[in-house]
C-alpha positions as CSV (number, residue, x, y, z in Angstrom):
1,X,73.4,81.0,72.4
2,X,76.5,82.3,73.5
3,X,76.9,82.7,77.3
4,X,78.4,86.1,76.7
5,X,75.1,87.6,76.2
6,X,74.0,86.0,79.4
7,X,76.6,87.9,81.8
8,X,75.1,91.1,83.9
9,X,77.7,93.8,82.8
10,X,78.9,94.2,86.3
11,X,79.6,90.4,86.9
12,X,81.0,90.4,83.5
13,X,83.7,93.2,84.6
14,X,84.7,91.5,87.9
15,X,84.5,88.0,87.4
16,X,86.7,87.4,84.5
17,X,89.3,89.2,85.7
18,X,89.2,87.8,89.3
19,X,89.5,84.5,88.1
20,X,92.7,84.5,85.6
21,X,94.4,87.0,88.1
22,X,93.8,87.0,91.9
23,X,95.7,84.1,92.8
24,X,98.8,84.4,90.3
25,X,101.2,84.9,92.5
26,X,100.7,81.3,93.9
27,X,101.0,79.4,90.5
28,X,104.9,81.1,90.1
29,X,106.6,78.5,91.6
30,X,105.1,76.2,88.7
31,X,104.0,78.7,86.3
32,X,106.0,77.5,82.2
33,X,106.1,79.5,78.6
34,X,103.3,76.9,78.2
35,X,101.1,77.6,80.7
36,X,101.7,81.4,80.6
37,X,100.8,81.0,77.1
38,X,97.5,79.3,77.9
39,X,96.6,81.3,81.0
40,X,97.4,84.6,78.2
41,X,94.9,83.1,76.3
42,X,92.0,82.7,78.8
43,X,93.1,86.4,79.8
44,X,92.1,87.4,76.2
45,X,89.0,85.7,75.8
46,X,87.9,87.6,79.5
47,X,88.6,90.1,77.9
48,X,86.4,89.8,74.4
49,X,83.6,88.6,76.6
50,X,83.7,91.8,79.1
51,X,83.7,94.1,76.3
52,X,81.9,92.6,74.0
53,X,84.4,92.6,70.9
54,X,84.7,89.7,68.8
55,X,87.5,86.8,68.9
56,X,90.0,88.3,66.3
57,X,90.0,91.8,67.2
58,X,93.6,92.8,69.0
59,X,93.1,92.5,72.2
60,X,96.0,95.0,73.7
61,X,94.1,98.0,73.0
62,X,91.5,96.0,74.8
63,X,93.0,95.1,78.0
64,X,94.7,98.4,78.2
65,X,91.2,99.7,78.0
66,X,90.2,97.9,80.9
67,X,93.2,98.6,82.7
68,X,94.8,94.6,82.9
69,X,98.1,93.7,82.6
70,X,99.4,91.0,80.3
71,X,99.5,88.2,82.9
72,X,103.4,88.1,82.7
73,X,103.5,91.9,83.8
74,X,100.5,91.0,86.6
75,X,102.9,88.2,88.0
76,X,105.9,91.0,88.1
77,X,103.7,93.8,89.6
78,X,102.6,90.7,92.2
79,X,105.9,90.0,92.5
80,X,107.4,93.6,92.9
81,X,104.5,94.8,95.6
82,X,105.7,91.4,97.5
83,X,109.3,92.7,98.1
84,X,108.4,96.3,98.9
85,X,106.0,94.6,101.5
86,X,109.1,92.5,102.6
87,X,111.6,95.5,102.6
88,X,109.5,97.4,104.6
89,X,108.2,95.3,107.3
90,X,104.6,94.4,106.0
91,X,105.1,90.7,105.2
92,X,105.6,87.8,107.3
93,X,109.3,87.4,108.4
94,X,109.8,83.8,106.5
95,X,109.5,86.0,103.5
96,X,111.5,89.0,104.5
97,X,114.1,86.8,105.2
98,X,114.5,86.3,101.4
99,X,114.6,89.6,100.7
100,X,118.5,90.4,101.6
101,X,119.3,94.3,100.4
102,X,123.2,94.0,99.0
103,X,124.2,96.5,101.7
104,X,123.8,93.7,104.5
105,X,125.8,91.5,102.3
106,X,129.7,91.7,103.6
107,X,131.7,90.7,100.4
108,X,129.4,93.4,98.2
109,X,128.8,95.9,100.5
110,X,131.5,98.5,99.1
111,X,129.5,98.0,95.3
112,X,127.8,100.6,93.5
113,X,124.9,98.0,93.3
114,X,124.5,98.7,97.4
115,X,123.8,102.8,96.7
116,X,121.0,101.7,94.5
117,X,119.0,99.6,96.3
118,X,119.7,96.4,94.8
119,X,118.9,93.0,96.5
120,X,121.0,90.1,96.4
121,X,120.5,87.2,93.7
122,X,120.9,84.1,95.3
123,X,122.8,81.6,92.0
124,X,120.9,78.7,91.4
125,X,121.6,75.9,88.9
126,X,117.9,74.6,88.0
127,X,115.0,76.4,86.5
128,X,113.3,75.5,89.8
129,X,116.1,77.3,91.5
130,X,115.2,80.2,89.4
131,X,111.7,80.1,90.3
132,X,112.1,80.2,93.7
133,X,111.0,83.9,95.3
134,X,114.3,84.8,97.0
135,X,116.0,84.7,93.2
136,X,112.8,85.7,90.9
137,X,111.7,88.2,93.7
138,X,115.7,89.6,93.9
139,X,115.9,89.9,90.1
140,X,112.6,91.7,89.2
141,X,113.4,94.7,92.3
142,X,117.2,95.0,90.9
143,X,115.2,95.1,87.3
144,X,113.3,98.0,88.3
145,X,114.2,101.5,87.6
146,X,116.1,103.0,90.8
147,X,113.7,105.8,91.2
148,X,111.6,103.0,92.2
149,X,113.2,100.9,94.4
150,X,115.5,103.7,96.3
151,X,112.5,106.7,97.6
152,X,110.7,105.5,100.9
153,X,106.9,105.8,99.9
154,X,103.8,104.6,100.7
155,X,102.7,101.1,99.6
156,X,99.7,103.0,97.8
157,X,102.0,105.3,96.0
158,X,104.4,102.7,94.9
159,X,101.8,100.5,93.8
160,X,100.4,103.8,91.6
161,X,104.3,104.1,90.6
162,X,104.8,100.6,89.6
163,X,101.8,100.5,87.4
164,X,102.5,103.6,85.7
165,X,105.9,102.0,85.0
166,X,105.0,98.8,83.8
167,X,101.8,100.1,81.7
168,X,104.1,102.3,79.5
169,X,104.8,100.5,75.9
């Protein structure tokens, strides 16, 4: 019998979800296309198994249903939330220290990049380099769209913002 079946409908809509997401943001520094690959895949199956659809259905229409985000797009969102929290005084300071705007920065402080908001990318030479939050963190704010990253709001609103942005097709 198929443990789907099994599953309370409420623990089936939490549990699934809690555990290929909640703790994404730890498993960057580590994270490959493989494993992003396989951890997409479990995402999916939570997905068939809290709504009940079968294995070869699409699934985008799916997770957009139950309001998910591919897990690349969760670790950006993570990611994203994380800088606001270090731009505006809500993280600790070891990680706000990463989190240099390019108006601080001497050499580019006279570039348009420093009237939009960007952050300065730290060059690396490795694909751990790359991986690290200072440069990954960096890239994905300067990625954003300016409207974004430039009006002072609340952490709720931006959060609301952000999703709104990175749910469009």
């Amino acid at each position: 019998m198929n443990c789907r079946w099994q599953l309370a409908e409420a623990a089936s809509a939490r549990y699934p979800s809690h555990c290929v997401v909640c703790e994404i943001r730890y498993i960057l520094m580590h994270i490959n296309d493989g494993l992003l690959k396989k951890l997409q895949a479990v995402q999916n199956a939570a997905g068939c198994v809290t709504t009940k659809t079968r294995k070869f259905d699409h699934i985008t229409s799916v997770l957009r249903e139950l309001h998910w985000f591919l897990v690349r797009k969760r670790i950006i969102y993570k990611l994203a939330v994380m800088v606001y929290k270090c731009l505006h005084g809500l993280s600790p300071p070891y990680l706000a220290a990463d989190c240099v705007p390019v108006t601080l920065v001497a050499s580019r402080r006279h570039l348009r990049s420093a009237v939009s908001g960007c952050l300065a990318v730290t060059g690396t030479r490795t694909t751990l380099g790359r991986r690290n939050f200072a440069v990954t963190g960096a890239t994905i704010w300067n990625n954003l769209p300016a409207d974004l990253r430039l009006h002072s709001q609340s952490l709720l609103s931006f959060g609301q913002k952000l999703k709104q942005y990175l749910f469009e097709p």
